[in-house]
N, C-alpha and C positions, 0 to 999 in steps of 0.2 A: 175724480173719485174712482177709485178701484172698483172692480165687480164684486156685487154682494157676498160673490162664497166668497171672496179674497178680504172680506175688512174684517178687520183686526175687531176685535171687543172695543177698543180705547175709539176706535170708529163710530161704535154703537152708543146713542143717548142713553144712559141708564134709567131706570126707573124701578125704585125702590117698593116692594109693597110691604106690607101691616100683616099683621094673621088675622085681620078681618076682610082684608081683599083675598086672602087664600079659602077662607070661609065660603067667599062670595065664587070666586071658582069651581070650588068643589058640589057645592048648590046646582052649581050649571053643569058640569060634569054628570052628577048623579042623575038625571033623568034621560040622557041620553042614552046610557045602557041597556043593551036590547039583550034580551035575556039573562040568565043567572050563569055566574061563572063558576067551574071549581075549584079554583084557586090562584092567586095572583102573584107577581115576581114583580120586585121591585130592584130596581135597573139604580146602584150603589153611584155614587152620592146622592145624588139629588132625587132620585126617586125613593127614598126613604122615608121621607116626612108625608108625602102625599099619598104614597099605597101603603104608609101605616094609618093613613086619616081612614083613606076608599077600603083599607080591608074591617076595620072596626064600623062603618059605616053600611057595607054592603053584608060585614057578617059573612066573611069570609074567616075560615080556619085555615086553610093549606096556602102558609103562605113564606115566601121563598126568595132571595136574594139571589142576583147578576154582578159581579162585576168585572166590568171590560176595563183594559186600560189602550190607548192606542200612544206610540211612540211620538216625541216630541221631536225626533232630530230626522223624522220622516216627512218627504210631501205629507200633508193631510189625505190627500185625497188617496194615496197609493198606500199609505199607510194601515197594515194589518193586527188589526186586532190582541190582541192574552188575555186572553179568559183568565182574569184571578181565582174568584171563585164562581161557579155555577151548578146547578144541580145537578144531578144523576139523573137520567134518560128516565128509571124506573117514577121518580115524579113527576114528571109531567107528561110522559106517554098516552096518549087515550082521554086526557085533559081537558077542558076548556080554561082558558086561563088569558088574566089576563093581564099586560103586561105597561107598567108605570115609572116616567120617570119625569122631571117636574117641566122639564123643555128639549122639544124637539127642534135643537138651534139646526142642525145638519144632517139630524137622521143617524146617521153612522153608526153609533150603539145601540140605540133602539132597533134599527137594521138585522143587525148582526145578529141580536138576540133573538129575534122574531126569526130569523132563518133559520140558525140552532134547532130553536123549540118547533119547527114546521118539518123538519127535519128528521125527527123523532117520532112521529105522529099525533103532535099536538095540534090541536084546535086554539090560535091565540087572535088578540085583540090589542091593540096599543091604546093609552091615556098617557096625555100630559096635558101639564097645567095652561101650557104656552105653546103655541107651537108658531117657529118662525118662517114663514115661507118665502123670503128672500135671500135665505139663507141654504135651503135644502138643495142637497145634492142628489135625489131622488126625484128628478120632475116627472112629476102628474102621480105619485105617493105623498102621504104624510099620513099622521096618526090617524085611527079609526076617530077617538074620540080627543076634544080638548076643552078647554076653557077658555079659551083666548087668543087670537090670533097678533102677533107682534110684530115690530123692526125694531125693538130696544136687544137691550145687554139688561137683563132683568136679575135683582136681586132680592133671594128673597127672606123671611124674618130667619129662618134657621142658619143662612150667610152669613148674617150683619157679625159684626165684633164682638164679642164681651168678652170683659175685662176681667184678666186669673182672677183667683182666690189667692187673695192672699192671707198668709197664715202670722199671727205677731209674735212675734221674736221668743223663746224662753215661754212658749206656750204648749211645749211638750211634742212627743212624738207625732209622727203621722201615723194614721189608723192602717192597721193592714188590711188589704185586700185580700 
C-alpha cells in the first residue's frame, strides 16, 4: 500500500452520509466553540453547506467566502495555491472569525486560508466536519474544531447526484433570469 498522503480517493473506503448524520455533526461541533466569533469564512465548495448551517446556528451575520484552487498538473504537495475569490483585508482585519470547510482531507486550503487571515491581523479558528489525520500534511496541526475523525473518502448529501430537470417538449419558453 502507498503512504497515506500518496492514496488516491479510489484507495479510500467511502462512506456516504444522510443530512441527519450532518445534523448529528454539527450538534458535536456546536459546543465545542470557545467563545463568540465575529464572523465566519466559509472555505468554497465544500465549506458552504456547513458554515451556512454554523453561521444560521451561531447567529453569525459577517459572513464571507474563500476560494482556493490548487493546480492539478502540480506535485500536490509543491503545489501553490490562486486565490479565486477572497475578501479584502478591511473584513477581516481585527476580527475573530472563524473559518469552515466540511473536511480537513490534507489541510492545504484550510492552511492557506488561516495564513492569509493571520496575516492581516485576524484572530481565526478552523471547523470541519471530518477531519482526516492520516492524511495531513501538517503533522502535530489540524483543525481547532471537528466532528469526526476519519480514514474514509467521505461523501456527503449536497455531493450525491440528482437528476436535471427536465422540461417536456412544446412546454414553452424557459423563464429568464
Amino acid at each position: 500500500m502507498l503512504p497515506s498522503e500518496e492514496r488516491s480517493f479510489d484507495d479510500l473506503q467511502r462512506e456516504i452520509l444522510r443530512w441527519r448524520d450532518v445534523d448529528k455533526l454539527i450538534d458535536h461541533l456546536i459546543p465545542q466553540f470557545r467563545g463568540e466569533f465575529d464572523g465566519l469564512l466559509m472555505i468554497t465548495k465544500g465549506g458552504l453547506v456547513p458554515g451556512g448551517i454554523l453561521s444560521e446556528a451561531l447567529d453569525i451575520k459577517h459572513v464571507l467566502t474563500a476560494s482556493v484552487h490548487f493546480p492539478d498538473d502540480v506535485n500536490q504537495k509543491l503545489a501553490w495555491p490562486t486565490f479565486m475569490q477572497f475578501p479584502s483585508d478591511t473584513l477581516v482585519t481585527d476580527r475573530r472569525m472563524l473559518i469552515v470547510d466540511d473536511i480537513w482531507a490534507n489541510g492545504r486550503a484550510i492552511m492557506i486560508v488561516q495564513g492569509r487571515l493571520t496575516a492581516v491581523g485576524c484572530e481565526c479558528e478552523t471547523a470541519v466536519l471530518h477531519f482526516r489525520q492520516k492524511s495531513n500534511l501538517f503533522p502535530g496541526m489540524g483543525p481547532d474544531y471537528y466532528g469526526a475523525i476519519t480514514d474514509r473518502y467521505i461523501v456527503y448529501p449536497w455531493e450525491t447526484s440528482v437528476a436535471p430537470r427536465r422540461i417536456k417538449p412544446d412546454s414553452g419558453s424557459h423563464p429568464a433570469i
